[in-house]
Structures are given as C-alpha cells and as structure tokens.
C-alpha positions in Angstrom: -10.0 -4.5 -9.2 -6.3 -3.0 -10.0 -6.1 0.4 -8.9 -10.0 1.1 -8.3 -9.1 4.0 -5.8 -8.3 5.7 -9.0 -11.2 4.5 -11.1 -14.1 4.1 -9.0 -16.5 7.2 -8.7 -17.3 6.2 -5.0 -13.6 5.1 -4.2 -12.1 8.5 -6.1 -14.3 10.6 -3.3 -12.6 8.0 -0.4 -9.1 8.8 -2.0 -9.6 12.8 -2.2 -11.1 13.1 1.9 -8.2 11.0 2.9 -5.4 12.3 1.1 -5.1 16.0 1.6 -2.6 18.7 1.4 0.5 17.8 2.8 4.3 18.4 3.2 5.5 16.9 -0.1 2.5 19.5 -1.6 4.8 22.4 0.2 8.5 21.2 -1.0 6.7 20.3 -5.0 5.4 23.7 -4.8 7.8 25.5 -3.8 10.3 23.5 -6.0 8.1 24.1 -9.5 8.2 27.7 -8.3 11.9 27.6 -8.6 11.3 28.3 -12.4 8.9 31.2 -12.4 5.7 31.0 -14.6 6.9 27.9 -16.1 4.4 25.3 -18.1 4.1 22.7 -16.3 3.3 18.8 -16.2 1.7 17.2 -13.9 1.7 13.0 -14.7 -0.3 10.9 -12.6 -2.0 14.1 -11.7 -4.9 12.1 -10.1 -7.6 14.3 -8.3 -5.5 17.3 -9.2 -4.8 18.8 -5.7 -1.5 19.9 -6.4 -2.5 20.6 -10.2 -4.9 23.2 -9.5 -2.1 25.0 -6.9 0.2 25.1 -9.1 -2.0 26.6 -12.0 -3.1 29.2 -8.9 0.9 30.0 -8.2 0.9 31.5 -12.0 2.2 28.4 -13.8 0.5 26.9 -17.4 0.4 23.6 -16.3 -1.1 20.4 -18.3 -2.8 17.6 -16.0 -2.3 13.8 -17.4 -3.9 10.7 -16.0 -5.3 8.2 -17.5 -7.9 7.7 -15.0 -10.8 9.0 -15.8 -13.2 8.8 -12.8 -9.8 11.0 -11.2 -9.6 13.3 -13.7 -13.8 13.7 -13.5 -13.2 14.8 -9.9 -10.5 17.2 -10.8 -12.1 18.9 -13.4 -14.9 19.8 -10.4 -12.1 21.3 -7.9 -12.2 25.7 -8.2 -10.1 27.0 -9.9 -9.8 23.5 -12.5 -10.3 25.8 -15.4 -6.8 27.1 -15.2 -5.8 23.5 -16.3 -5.7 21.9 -19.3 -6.9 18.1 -18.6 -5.4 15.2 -20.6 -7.1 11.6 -20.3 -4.2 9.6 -21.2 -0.7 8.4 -20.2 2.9 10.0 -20.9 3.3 7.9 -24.5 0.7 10.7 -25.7 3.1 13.6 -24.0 3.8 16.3 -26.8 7.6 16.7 -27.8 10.2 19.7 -26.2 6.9 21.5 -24.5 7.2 21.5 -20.7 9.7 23.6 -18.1 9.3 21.3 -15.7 7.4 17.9 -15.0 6.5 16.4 -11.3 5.2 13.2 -10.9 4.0 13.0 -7.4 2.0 10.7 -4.7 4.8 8.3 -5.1 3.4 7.6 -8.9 7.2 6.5 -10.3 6.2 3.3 -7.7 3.0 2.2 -10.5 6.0 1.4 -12.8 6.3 -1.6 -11.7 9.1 -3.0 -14.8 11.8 -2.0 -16.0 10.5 -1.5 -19.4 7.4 0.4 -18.1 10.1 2.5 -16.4 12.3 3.2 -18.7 9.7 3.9 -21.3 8.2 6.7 -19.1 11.4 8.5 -18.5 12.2 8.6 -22.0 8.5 10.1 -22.5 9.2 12.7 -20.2 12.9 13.4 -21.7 11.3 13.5 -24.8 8.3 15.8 -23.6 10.5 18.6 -21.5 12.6 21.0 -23.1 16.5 20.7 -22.9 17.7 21.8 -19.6 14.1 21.0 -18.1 13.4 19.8 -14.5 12.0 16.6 -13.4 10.8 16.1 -10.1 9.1 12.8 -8.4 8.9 11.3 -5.0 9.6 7.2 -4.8 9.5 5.7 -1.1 12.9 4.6 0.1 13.3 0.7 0.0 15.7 1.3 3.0 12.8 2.4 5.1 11.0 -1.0 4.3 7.2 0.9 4.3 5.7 -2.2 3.7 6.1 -3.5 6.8 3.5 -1.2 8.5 0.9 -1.8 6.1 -1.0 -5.0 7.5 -4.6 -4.7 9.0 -3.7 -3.7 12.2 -1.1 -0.5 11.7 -2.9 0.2 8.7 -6.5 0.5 9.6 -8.2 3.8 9.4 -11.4 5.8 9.5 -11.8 8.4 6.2 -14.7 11.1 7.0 -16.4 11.5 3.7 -18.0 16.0 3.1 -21.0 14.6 3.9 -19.6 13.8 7.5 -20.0 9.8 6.6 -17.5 7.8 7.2 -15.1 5.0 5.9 -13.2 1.9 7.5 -10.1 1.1 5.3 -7.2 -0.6 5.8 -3.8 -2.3 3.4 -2.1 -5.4 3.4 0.6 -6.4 1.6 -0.2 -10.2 -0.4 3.6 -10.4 -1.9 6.9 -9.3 -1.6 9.5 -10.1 -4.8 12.9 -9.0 -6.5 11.7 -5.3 -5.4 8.1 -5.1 -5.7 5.3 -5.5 -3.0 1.7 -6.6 -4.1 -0.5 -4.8 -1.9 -4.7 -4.8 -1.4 -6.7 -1.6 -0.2 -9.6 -2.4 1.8 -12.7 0.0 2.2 -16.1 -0.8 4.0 -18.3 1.5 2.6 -21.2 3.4 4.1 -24.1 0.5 4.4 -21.3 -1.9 4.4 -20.4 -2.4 1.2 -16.9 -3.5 1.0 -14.6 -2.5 -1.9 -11.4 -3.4 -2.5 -8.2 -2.2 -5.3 -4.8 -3.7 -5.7 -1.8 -2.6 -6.9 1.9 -3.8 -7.5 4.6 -1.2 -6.5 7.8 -1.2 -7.2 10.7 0.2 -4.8 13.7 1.1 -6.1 17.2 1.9 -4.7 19.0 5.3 -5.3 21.2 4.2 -7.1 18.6 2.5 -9.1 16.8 5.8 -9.9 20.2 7.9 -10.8 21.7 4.9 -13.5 18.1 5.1 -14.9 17.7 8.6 -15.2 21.4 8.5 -16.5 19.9 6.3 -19.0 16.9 8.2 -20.1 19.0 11.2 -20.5 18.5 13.1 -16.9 21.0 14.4 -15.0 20.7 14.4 -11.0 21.1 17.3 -8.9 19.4 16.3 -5.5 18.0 13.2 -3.5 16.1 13.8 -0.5 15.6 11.5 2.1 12.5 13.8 3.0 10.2 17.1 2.6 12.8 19.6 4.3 15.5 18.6 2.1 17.3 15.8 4.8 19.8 13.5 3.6 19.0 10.4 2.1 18.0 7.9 5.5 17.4 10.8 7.6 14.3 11.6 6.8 10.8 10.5 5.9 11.7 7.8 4.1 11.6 9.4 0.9 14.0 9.7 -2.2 12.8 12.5 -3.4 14.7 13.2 -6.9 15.3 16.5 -8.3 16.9 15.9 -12.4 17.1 18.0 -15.4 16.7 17.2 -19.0 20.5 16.9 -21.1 21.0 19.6 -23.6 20.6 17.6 -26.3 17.1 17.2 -28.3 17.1 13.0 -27.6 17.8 11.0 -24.6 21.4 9.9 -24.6 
C-alpha cells in the first residue's frame, strides 16, 4: 500500500515512536521564530510534532495533511488544541493568509513530477502573503541516500509506549531520471508484516532555485545541513530558505 506509514492506524503509531524530535525540529523552529507570532503553515504536517511546537512558541499555525489516520494521531498530542487541523492537500490552501509555510520531514520528495511540483509551489505562493517565507528540507541527490537503504544498513528495531517492539527495515526497488522507488518493511508485534511504498524524488539545487524562481519564490539560503553548513558539507540536506515576490501572483 502507497504511503501506509501515513495511513495506517497501527503503522501511524510505528512512524510517531521512531521518528522523534530532532535537529531539523531545532533549525525549523528556530527559523519560523525568525518572524515573531507569525501564522503559520505547516503542509505535510503529518503526526504534528513540530505543529504542536510551534503553536507552543506563540505562533497561529494551520496543520494540512491529507492523511487522515496522521492527522487522528495529531489531534491526540497536548497541546493539539492550539492548532487548527485541515484534512486536505495545498490545492485547498486559502489565498494571501500565511507569514510563513514549512514543509518538513523531507515532504517536497512525495512530489514526485514536475507538474505535482510545480503545482504545489504555486499553491503555497498563492497561499502566503507577499514577502512571506517558505521553508522545506529535500535530501541532497549529491549525498546519494539511497544507497544505505537496503535490508542490511537499514534494518531497525522501533520500541512502541507500550515497551513492544518493531523490526523494520527499506529497500530501494527502482532508481530512474531522479526518483528512487522505495518499500518500508515492518513485522509487527505477533508477526504480522506490513509493508508501504513510496516514490521520491531528489532534486538538484539548482533544480529547487529555477523552480522556486518559477513559482514566484525568491532564495535567500541553501543548507547543506541543520547548523547552517554549506551545501555538501553537511548532513546531506538542501535545506531551502525562500520568500514569496511582492507581487499578489506568482511570476
């Protein structure tokens, strides 16, 4: 099943013990804090861990996903009330209403075309006011991540709140013109085995800057990590910081 982490009840509680708070948490934090009490949008905002921060830093912010099994498990995290929690996808995004807009979790990967692309930056043009930040995380193709997810490099144990535990592992089943087909692979406990593909896409910097220059973005950084390195000497991260032109429609 495509993308079942995301919506399967039993998969969605895998996906919130394994991935926990982190550095890119700390940098997209801090970054959104950058504009003070700002209203916020958080697309792709999964399980809501960094939704729910944010709302706690003081920010108004507006949770998307169109997962709903990931949205049910946000809604359940303290302090969830502070959100507002949209079931949907950036096509339903209101016009000139956000400060700021992260995508995070290395969503801008999920869009796997150029059309899908495209057609979610000029949502979230559309959606931010002029002069508005976007901020999003894509893994460097230069870093070729791919290659360390097979069954063996890959394999892990998740320990579930009820102190039960998980074997998972990813392997990649195709590699074309940019995009790598992978397979998650969990044995529940009882040994039931689950499994959730995906197709992501891994585009070049200078990829992501023509298409934000397209949708109407102007870019003011590129990481190559968390703590701000260069692009290649870091995590193996391009992680873009762009603002909305001053005009009311994308260029």
């Amino acid at each position: 099943m495509r993308h079942r982490e995301f919506e399967d009840p039993r998969l969605v509680q895998v996906y919130d013990a394994e991935c926990t708070w982190g550095p890119d948490d700390d940098f997209f934090l801090a970054a959104v804090g950058e504009t003070p009490g700002a209203r916020v949008l958080d697309l792709g905002c999964g399980t809501g861990r960094l939704t729910v921060a944010l709302a706690a830093a003081g920010h108004r912010v507006t949770g998307v996903d169109p997962a709903h099994a990931s949205l049910a498990a946000a809604r359940r995290k303290p302090g969830a009330d502070r959100v507002t929690w949209v079931e949907g996808t950036s096509a339903t995004l209101p016009t000139g209403t956000y400060d700021v807009a992260v995508m995070t979790s290395h969503v801008a990967q999920f869009f796997a075309t150029r059309a899908q692309w495209a057609a979610t930056l000029g949502d979230l043009r559309r959606a931010l006011v002029p002069g508005g930040r976007l901020l999003f995380d894509s893994r460097d193709p230069a870093d070729r991540r791919w290659e360390r997810w097979n069954p063996v490099d890959s394999r892990r144990r998740v320990t579930l709140p009820d102190g039960r535990e998980v074997r998972a592992w990813t392997e990649v089943t195709a590699i074309s013109e940019g995009t790598v087909g992978i397979v998650h692979h969990y044995v529940l406990p009882g040994r039931e085995e689950l499994s959730s593909t995906a197709t992501l896409r891994f585009r070049s910097e200078r990829e992501l800057r023509d298409s934000l220059l397209t949708a109407g973005f102007s870019v003011e950084h590129v990481f190559g990590g968390w703590r701000r390195e260069p692009v290649g000497a870091g995590d193996g991260e391009l992680v873009v910081v762009a603002r909305a032109s001053g005009s009311a429609t994308p260029l």
